[in-house]
C-alpha positions as CSV (number, residue, x, y, z in Angstrom):
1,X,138.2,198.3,-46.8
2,X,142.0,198.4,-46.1
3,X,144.8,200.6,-47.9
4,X,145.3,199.1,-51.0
5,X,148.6,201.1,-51.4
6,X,150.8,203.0,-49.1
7,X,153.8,204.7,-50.2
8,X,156.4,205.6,-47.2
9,X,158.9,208.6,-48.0
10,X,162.0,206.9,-46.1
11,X,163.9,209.8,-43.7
12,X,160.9,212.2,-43.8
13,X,160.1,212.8,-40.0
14,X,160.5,216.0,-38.5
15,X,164.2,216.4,-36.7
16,X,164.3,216.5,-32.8
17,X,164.6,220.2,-32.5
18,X,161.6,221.2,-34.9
19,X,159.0,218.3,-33.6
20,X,157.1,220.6,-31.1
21,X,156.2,222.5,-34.2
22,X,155.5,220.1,-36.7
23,X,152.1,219.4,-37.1
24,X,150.8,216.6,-39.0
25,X,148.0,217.6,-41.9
26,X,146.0,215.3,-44.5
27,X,144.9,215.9,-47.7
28,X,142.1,214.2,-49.5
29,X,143.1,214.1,-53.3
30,X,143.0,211.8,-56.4
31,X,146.2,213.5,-57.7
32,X,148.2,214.5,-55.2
33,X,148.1,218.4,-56.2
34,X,144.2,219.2,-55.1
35,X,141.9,218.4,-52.8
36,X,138.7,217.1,-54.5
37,X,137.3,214.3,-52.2
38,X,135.3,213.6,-50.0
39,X,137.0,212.1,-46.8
40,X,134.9,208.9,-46.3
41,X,134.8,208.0,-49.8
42,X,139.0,209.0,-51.0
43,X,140.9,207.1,-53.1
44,X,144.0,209.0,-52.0
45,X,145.3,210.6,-48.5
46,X,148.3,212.3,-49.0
47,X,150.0,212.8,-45.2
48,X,152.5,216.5,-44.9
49,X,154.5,217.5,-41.8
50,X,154.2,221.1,-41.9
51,X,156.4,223.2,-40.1
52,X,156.4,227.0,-40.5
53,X,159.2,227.0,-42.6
54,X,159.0,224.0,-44.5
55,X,156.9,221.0,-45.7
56,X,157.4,217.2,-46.3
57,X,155.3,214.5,-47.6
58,X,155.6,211.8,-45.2
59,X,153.0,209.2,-47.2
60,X,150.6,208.7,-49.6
61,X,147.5,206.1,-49.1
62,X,145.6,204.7,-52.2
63,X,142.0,203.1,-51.1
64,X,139.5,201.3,-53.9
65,X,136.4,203.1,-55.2
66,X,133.8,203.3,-52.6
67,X,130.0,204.3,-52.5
68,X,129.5,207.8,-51.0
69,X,126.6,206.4,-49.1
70,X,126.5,203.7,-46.4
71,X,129.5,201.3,-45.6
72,X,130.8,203.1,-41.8
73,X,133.3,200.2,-41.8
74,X,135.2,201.7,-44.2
75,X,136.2,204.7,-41.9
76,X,137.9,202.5,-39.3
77,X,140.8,201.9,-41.9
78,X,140.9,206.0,-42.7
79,X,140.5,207.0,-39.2
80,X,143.7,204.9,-38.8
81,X,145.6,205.8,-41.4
82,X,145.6,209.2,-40.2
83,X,146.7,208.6,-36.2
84,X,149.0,211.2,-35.5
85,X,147.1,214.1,-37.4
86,X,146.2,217.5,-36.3
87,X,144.0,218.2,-39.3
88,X,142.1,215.8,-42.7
89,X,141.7,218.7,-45.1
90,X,138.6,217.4,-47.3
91,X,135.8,218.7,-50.0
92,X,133.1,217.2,-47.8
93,X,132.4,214.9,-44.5
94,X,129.8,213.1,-42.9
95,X,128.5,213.7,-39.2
96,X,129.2,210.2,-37.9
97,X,133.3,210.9,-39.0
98,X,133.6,214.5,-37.8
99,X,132.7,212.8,-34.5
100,X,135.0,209.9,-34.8
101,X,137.9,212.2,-35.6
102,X,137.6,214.4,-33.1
103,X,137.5,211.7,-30.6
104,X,141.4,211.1,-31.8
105,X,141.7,214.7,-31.9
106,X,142.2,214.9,-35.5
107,X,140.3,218.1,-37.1
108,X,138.3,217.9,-40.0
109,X,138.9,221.1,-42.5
110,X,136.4,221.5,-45.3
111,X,137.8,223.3,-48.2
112,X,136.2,224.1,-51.8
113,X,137.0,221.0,-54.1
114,X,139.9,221.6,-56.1
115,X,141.7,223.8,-53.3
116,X,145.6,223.3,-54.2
117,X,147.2,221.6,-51.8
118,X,150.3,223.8,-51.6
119,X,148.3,226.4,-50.7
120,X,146.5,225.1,-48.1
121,X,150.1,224.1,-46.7
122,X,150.8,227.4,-46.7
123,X,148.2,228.9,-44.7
124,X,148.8,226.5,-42.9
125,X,152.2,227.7,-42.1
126,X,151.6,231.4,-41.8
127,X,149.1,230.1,-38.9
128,X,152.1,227.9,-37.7
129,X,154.5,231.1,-37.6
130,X,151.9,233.4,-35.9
131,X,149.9,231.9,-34.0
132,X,151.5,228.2,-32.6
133,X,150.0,228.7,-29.1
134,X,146.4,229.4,-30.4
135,X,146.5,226.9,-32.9
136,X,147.6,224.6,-30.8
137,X,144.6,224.7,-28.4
138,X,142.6,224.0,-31.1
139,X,144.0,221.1,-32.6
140,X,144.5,218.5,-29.5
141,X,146.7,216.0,-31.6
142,X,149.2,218.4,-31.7
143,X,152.4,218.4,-29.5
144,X,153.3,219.9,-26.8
145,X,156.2,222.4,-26.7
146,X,158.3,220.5,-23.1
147,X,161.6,222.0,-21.9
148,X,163.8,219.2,-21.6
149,X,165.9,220.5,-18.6
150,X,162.3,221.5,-16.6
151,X,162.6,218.2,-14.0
152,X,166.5,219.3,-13.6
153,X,164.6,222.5,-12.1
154,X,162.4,220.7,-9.9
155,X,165.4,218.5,-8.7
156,X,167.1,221.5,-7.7
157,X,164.5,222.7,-5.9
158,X,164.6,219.7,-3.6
159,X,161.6,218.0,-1.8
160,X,160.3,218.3,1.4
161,X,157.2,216.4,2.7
């Protein structure tokens, strides 16, 4: 089943100079303030770039009702609604789309239903502020930190075969 409704916050990306912090999080939710689904089966994904100082709510997703059992076809349109994402926060998931994730490098996180959303952002960010090299290993989707000026060094250096 495809998106029946995305909602694009205009002017939301990270700037340039914060990017190689940002990392991209999830949320499965019906309303926006909790998350209370399960991933395969969500009527609503609501998409954060969390940075360790600050949050934004790049998009929201709404998907029809689903069955909890059976359908896989209707992860390919979840799976890709989510490219770019470190981590799918989530009250439960299936085997078969913990494996497809991780093969985009997206991390499932299985929280208690009803976990707020805000806070999860924020522990997020406390883990952003302390520990951006460890996390970071973890989560493959996310960016690397790249010195712009780094082949300027090389140049420099000259080459000699």
């Amino acid at each position: 089943m495809s998106v029946r409704r995305l909602l694009r916050i205009v002017g939301s990306e990270p700037l340039p100079n914060t990017e190689a912090q940002a990392v991209r999080a999830a949320f499965a939710t019906t309303d926006m303030k909790h998350v209370d689904q399960h991933f395969g089966t969500a009527q609503r994904y609501a998409v954060y770039c969390v940075l360790p100082r600050d949050a934004t709510l790049l998009y929201a997703a709404q998907f029809g009702l689903q069955e909890r059992d059976g359908g896989e076809g209707k992860l390919a349109a979840r799976i890709a609604l989510l490219e770019g994402c470190a981590l799918i926060y989530c009250e439960a998931i299936g085997g078969g789309a913990i494996r497809r994730l991780a093969a985009r490098g997206i991390c499932p996180m299985r929280v208690a239903s009803g976990a707020l959303i805000s806070t999860l952002i924020m522990e997020l960010q406390r883990s952003l502020g302390q520990e951006f090299t460890t996390l970071r290993k973890r989560l493959p989707a996310m960016p690397e930190r790249r010195d712009k000026a780094r082949f300027d060094a090389m140049e420099a250096e000259g080459w000699v075969e």
